[in-house]
ROMARLO-981493 format. One line per 4 residues: their letters; for each residue z negated, y, x of N, C-alpha, C, O. Coordinates in nm, 3 decimals. Atoms other than C-alpha are relative to their C-alpha. Layout:
BEGIN
A) Z:Y:X:Z:Y:X:Z:Y:X:Z:Y:X; ...
This chain:
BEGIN
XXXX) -0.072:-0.077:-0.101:6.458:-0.795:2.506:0.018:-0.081:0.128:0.119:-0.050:0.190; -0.003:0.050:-0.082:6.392:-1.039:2.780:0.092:-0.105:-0.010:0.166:-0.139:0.083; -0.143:0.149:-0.019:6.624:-1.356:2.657:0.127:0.105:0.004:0.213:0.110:0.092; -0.103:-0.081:-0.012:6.843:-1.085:2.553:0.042:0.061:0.194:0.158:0.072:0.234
XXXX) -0.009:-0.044:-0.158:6.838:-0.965:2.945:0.092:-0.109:0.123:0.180:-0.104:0.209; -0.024:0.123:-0.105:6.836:-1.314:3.090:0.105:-0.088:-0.020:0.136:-0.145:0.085; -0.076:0.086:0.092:7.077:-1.517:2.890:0.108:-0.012:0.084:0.141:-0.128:0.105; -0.141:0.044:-0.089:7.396:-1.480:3.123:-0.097:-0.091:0.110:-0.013:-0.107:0.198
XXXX) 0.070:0.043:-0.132:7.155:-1.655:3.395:-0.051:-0.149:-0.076:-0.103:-0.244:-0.017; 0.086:0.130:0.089:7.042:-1.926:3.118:0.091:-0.085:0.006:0.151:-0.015:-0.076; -0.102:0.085:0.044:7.341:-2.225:3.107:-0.076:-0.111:-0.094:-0.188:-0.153:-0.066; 0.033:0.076:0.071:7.292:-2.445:2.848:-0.105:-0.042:-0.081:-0.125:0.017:-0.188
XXXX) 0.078:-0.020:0.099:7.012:-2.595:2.714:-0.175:0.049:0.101:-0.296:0.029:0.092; 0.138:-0.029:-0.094:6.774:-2.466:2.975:-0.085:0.127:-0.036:-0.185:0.159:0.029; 0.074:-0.064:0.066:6.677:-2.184:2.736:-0.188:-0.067:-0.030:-0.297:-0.010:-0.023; 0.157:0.033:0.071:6.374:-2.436:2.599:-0.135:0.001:0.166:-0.258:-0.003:0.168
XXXX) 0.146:-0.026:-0.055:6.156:-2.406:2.888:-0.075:0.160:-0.011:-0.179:0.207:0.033; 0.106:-0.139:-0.024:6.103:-2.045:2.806:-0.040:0.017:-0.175:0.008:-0.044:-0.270; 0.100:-0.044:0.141:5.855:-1.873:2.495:0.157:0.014:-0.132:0.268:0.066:-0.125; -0.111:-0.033:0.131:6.055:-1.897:2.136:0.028:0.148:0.019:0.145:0.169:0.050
XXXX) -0.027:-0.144:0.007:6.047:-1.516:2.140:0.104:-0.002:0.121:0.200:0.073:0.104; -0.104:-0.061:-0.119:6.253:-1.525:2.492:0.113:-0.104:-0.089:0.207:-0.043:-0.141; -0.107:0.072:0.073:6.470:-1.816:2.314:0.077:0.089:-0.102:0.200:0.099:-0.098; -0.086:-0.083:0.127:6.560:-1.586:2.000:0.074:0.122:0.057:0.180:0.154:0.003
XXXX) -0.070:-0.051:-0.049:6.652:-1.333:2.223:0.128:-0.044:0.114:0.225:0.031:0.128; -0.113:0.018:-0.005:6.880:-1.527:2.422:0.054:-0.083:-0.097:0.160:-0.108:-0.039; -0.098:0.010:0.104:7.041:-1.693:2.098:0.064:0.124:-0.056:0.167:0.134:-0.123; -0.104:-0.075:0.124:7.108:-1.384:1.969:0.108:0.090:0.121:0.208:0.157:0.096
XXXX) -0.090:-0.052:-0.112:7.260:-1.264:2.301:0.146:-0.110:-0.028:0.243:-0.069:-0.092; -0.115:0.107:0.046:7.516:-1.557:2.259:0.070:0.042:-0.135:0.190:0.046:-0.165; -0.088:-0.035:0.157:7.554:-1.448:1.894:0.091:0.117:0.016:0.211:0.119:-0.011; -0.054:-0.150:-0.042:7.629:-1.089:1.997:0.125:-0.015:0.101:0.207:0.077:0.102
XXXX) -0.084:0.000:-0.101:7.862:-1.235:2.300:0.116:-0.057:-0.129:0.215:0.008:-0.163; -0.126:0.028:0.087:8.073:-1.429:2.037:0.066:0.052:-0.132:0.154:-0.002:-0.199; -0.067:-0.119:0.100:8.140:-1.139:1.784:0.090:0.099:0.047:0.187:0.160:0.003; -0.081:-0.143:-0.068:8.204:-0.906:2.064:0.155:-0.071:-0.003:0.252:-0.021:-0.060
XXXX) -0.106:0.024:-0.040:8.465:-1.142:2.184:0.101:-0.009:-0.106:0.218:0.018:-0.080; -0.056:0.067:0.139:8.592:-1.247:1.842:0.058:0.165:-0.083:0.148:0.182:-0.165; -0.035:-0.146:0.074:8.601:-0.845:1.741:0.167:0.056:0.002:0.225:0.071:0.110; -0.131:-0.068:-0.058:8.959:-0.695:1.683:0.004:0.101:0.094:0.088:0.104:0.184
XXXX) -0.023:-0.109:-0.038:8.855:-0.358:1.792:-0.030:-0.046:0.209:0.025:0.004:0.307; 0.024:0.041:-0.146:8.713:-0.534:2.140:0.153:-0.052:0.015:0.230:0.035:0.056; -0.185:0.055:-0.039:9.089:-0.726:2.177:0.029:0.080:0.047:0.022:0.090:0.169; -0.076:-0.170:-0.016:9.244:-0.370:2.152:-0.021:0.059:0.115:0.068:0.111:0.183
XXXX) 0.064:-0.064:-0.119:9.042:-0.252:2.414:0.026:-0.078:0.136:0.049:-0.021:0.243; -0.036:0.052:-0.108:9.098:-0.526:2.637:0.146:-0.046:0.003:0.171:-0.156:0.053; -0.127:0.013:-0.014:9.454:-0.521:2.610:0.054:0.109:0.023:0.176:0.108:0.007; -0.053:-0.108:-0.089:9.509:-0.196:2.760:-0.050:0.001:0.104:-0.054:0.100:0.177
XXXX) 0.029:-0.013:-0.188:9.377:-0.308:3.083:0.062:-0.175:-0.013:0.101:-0.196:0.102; -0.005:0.105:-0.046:9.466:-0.696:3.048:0.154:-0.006:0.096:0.157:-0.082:0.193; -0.074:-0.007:-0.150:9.801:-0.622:3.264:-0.048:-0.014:0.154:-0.030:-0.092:0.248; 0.022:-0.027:-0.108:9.656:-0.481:3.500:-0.155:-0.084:0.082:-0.179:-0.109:0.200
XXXX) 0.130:0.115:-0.100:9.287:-0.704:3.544:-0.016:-0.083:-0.038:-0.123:-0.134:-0.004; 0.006:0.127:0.007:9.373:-1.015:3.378:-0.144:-0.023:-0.052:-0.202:0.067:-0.113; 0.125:0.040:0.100:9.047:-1.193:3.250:-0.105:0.053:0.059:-0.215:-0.001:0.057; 0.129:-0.108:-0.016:8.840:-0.908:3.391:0.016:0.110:-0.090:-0.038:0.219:-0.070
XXXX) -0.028:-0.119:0.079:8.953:-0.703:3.130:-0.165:0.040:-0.111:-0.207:0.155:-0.130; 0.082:0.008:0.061:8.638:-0.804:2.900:-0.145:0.061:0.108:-0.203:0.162:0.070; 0.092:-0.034:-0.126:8.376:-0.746:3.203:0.025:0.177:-0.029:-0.065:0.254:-0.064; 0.018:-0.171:-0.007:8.544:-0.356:3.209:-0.011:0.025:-0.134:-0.024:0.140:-0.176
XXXX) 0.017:-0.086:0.193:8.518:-0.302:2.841:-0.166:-0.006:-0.008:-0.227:0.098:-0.030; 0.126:0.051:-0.022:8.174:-0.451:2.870:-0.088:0.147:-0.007:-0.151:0.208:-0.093; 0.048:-0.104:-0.073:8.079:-0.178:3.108:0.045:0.143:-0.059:-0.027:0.239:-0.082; 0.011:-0.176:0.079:8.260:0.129:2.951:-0.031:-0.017:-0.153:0.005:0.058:-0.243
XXXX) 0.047:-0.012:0.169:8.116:0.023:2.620:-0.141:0.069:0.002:-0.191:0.164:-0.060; 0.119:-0.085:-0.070:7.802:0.062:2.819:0.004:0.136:0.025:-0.112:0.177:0.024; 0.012:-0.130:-0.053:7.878:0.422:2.920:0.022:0.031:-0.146:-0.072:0.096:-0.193; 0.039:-0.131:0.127:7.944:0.560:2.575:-0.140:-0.040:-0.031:-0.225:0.049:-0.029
XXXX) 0.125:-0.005:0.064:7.647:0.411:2.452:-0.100:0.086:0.073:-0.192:0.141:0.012; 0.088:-0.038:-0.016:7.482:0.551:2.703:0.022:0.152:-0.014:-0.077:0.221:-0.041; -0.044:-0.137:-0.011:7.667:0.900:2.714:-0.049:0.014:-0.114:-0.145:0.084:-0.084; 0.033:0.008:0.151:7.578:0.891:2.334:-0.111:-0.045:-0.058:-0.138:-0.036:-0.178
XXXX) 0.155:0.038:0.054:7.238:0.751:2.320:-0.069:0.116:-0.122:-0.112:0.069:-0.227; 0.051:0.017:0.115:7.113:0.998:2.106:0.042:0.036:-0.119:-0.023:0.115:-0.188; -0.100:0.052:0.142:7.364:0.931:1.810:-0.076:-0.100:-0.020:-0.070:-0.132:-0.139; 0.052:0.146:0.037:7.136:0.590:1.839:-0.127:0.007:0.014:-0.172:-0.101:-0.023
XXXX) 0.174:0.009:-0.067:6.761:0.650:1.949:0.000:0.123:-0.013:0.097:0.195:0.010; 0.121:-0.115:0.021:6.522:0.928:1.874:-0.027:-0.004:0.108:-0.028:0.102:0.170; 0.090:-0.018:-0.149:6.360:0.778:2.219:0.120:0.045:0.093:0.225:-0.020:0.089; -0.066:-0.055:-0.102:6.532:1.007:2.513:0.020:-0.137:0.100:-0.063:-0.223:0.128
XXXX) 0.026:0.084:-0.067:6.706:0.803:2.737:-0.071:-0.056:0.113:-0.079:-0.176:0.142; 0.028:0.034:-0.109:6.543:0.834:3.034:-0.168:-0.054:-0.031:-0.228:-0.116:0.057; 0.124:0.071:0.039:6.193:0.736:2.845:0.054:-0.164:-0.039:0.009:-0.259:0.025; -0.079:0.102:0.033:6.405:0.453:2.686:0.014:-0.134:0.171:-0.021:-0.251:0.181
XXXX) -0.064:0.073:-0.141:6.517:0.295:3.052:-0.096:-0.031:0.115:-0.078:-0.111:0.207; 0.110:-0.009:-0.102:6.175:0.375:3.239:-0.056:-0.142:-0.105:-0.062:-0.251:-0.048; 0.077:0.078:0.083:6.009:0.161:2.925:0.070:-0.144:0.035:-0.003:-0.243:0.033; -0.057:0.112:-0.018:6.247:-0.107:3.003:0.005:-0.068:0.119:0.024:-0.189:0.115
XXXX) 0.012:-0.012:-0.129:6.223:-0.094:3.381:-0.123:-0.091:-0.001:-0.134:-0.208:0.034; 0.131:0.085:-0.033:5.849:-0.158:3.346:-0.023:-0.123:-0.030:-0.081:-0.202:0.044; -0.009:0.141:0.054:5.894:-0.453:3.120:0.047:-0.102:0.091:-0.018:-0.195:0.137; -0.066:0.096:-0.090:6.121:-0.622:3.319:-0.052:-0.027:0.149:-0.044:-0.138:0.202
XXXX) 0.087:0.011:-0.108:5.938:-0.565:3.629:-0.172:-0.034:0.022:-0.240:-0.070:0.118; 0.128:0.113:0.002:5.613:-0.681:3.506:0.021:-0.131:-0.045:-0.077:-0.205:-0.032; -0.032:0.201:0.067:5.745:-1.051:3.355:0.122:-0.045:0.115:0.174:-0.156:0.103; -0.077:0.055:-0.068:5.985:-1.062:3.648:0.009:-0.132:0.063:0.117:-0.190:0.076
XXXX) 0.013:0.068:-0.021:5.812:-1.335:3.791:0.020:-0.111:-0.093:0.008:-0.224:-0.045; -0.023:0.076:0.059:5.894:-1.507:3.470:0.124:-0.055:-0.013:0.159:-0.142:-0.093; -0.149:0.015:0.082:6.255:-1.500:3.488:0.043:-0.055:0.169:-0.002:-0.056:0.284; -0.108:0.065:-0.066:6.528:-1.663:3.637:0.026:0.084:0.161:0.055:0.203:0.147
XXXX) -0.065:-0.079:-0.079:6.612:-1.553:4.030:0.107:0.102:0.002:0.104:0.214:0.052; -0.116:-0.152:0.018:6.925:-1.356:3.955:-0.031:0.082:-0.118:0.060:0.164:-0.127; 0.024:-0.058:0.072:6.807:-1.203:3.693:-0.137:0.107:0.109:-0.145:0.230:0.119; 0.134:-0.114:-0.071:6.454:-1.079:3.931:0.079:0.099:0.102:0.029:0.205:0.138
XXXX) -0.103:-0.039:-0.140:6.764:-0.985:4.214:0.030:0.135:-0.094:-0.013:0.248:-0.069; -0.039:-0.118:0.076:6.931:-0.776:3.911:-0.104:0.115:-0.058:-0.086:0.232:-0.092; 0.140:-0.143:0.013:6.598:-0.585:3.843:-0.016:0.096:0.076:-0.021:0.214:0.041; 0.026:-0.081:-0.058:6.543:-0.460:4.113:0.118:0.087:0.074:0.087:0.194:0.128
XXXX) -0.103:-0.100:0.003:6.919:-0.328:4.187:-0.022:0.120:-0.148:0.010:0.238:-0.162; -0.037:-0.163:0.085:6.871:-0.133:3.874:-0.077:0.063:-0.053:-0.061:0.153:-0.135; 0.097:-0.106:-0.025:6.547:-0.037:3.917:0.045:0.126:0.094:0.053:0.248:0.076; -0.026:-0.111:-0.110:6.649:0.092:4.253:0.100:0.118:-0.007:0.096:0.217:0.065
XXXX) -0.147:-0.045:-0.020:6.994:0.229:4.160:-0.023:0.092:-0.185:0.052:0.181:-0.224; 0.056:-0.063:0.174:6.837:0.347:3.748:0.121:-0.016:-0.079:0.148:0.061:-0.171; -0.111:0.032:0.060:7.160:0.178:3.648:-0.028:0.040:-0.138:0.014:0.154:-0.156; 0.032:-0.030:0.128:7.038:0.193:3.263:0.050:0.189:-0.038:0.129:0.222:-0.127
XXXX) -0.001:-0.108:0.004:7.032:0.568:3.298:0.153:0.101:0.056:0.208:0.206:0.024; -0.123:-0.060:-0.048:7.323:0.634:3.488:0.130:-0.030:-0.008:0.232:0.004:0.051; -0.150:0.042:0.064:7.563:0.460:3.293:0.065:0.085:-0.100:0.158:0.061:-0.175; -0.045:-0.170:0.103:7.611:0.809:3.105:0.086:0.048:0.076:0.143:0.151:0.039
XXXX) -0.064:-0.121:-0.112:7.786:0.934:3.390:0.132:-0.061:0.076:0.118:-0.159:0.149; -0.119:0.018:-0.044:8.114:0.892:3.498:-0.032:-0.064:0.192:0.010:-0.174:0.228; 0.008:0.054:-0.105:8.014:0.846:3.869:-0.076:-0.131:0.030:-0.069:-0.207:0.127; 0.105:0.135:0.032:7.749:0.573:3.743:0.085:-0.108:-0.005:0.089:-0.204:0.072
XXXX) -0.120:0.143:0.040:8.031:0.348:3.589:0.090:0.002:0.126:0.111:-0.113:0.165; -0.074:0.048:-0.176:8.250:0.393:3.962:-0.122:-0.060:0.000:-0.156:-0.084:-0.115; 0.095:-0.003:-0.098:7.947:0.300:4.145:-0.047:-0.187:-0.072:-0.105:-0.269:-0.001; 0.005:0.114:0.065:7.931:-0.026:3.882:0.099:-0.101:0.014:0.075:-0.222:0.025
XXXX) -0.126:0.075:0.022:8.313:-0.129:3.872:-0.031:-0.008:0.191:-0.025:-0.121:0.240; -0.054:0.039:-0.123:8.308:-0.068:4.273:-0.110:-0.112:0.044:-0.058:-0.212:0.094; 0.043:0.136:0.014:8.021:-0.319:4.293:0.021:-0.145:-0.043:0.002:-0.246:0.023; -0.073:0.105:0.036:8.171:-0.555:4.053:0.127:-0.056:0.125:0.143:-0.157:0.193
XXXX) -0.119:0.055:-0.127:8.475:-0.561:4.291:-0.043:-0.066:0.116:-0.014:-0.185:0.132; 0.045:0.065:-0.087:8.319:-0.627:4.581:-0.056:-0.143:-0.027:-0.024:-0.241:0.039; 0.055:0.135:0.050:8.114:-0.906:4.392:0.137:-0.103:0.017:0.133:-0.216:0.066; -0.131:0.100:0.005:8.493:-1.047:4.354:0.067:-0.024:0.105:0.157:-0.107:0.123
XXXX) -0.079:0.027:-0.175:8.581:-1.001:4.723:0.122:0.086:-0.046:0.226:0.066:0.018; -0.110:-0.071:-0.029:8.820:-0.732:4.587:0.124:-0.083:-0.083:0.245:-0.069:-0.065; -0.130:0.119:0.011:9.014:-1.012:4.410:0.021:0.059:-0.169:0.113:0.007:-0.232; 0.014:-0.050:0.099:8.933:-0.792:4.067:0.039:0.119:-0.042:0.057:0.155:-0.158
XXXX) -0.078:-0.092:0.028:9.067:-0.493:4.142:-0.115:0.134:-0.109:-0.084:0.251:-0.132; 0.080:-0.091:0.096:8.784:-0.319:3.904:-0.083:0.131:0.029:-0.150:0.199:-0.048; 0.032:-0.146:-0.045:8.701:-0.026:4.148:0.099:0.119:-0.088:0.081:0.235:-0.124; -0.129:-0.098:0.067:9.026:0.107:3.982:-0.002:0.013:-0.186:0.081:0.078:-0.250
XXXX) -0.020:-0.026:0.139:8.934:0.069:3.600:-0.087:0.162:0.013:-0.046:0.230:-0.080; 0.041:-0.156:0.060:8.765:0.419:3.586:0.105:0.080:0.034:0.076:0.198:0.016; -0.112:-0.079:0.027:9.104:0.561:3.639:0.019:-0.015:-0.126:0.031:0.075:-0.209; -0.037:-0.020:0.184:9.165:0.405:3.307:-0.102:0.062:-0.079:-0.064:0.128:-0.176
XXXX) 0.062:-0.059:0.070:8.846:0.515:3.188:0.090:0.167:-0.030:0.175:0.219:-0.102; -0.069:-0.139:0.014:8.926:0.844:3.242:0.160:0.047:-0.047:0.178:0.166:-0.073; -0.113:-0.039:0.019:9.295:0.849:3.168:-0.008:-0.055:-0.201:0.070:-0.005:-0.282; 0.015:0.083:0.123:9.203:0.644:2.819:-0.108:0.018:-0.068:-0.136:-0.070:-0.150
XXXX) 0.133:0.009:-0.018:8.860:0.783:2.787:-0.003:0.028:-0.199:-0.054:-0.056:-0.273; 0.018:-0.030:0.162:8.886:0.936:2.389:0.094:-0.174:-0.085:0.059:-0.221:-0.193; -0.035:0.158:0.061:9.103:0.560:2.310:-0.155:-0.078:-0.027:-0.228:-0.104:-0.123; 0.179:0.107:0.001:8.772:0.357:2.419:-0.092:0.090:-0.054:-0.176:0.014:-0.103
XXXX) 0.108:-0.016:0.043:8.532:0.588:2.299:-0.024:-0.011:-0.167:-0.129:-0.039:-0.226; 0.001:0.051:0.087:8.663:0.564:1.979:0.003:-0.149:-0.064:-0.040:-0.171:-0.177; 0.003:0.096:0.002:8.730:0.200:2.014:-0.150:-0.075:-0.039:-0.180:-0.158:-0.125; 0.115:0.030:0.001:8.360:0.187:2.116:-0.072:0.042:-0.164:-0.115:-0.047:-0.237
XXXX) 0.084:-0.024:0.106:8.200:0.392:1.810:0.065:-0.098:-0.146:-0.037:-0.145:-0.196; -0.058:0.072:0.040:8.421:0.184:1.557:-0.097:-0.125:0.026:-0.194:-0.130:-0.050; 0.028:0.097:-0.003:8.308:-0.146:1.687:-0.171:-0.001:-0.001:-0.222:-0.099:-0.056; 0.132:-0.002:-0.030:7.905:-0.033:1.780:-0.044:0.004:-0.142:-0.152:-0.052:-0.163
XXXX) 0.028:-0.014:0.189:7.873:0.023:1.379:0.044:-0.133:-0.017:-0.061:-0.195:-0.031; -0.040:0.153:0.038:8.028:-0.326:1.318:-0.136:-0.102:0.079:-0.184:-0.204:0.029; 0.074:0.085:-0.050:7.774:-0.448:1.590:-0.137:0.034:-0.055:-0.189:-0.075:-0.081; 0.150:-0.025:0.035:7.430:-0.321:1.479:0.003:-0.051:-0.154:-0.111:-0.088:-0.183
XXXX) -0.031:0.055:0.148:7.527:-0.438:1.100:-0.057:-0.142:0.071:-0.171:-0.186:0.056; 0.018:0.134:-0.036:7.581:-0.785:1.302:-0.126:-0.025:0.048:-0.208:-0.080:-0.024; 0.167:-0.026:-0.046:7.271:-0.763:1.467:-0.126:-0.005:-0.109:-0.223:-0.081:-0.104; 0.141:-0.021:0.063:7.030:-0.652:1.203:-0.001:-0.182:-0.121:-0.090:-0.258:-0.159
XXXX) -0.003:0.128:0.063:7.197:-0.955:0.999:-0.070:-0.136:0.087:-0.147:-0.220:0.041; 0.074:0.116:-0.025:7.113:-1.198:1.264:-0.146:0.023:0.014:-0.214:-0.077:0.034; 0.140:-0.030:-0.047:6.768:-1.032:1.317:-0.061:-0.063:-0.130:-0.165:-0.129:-0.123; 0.054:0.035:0.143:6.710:-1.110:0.943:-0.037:-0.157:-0.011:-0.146:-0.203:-0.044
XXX) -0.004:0.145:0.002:6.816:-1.499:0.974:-0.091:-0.041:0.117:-0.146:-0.149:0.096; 0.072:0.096:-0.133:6.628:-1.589:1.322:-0.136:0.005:-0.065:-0.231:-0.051:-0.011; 0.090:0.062:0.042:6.280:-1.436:1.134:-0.052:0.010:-0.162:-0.147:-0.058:-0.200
């Protein structure tokens, strides 16, 4: 769960200074990044916003892929989410000192903010895209994809359940090959 966490913060081969277990999780984060991208049903999805946000289109699919899952958590987990997100909280906030600076920065925004939890919620995902924007100086325009959510919301959610069955297949396969 932790390479998996850290892995956008990892470039290259600077994975090996951390434990094989954090390594397998970020390889398989990489694996998981180049299926998503490679997926038809992901394309689809980012081609009803790529007009309008250009190569931020993947970033907002990203994020409202995140909200069904989470609106829908338990179609996927027995564990409730908000036990689910506290359990993950603690993790990450006790090995923080192990990880990468932006990654310890991003902890504690979503400790503070229970991002995990409140990506179920329509005002959660604003409160995400209008951050993203700002992150871009506004040059992203991605305060404005939850109009599309909402105007497109049964497109992507089906988009999403479609592709989340293609991904946990992919997944359990690479889980098989790494041990």
């Amino acid at each position: 769960m932790i390479g998996n966490f850290i892995a956008d913060h990892i470039k290259g081969n600077h994975y090996k200074s951390f434990s094989k277990e954090i390594q397998q999780g970020i390889f398989l984060h990489r694996e998981i990044d180049t299926f998503t991208d490679a997926h038809k049903i992901v394309r689809q999805s980012k081609r009803r916003l790529h007009e309008r946000y250009r190569h931020y289109d993947g970033v907002i699919i990203d994020i409202f892929f995140d909200y069904f899952l989470a609106k829908n958590w338990n179609d996927y987990s027995a564990i409730p989410l908000k036990i689910y997100t506290k359990s993950v909280y603690d993790l990450f906030d006790k090995r923080a000192s192990e990880l990468p600076i932006k990654s310890q920065q991003f902890i504690k925004y979503m400790i503070e903010y229970d991002i995990l939890f409140n990506y179920q919620f329509e005002d959660g995902i604003a409160k995400v895209l209008n951050g993203m924007n700002r992150r871009t100086k506004g040059k992203s325009q991605m305060h404005l994809a939850i109009e599309d959510l909402k105007e497109l919301q049964s497109e992507f959610e089906e988009d999403f359940t479609f592709f989340f069955s293609d991904l946990i297949t992919f997944t359990n396969q690479s889980l098989k090959k790494q041990f």
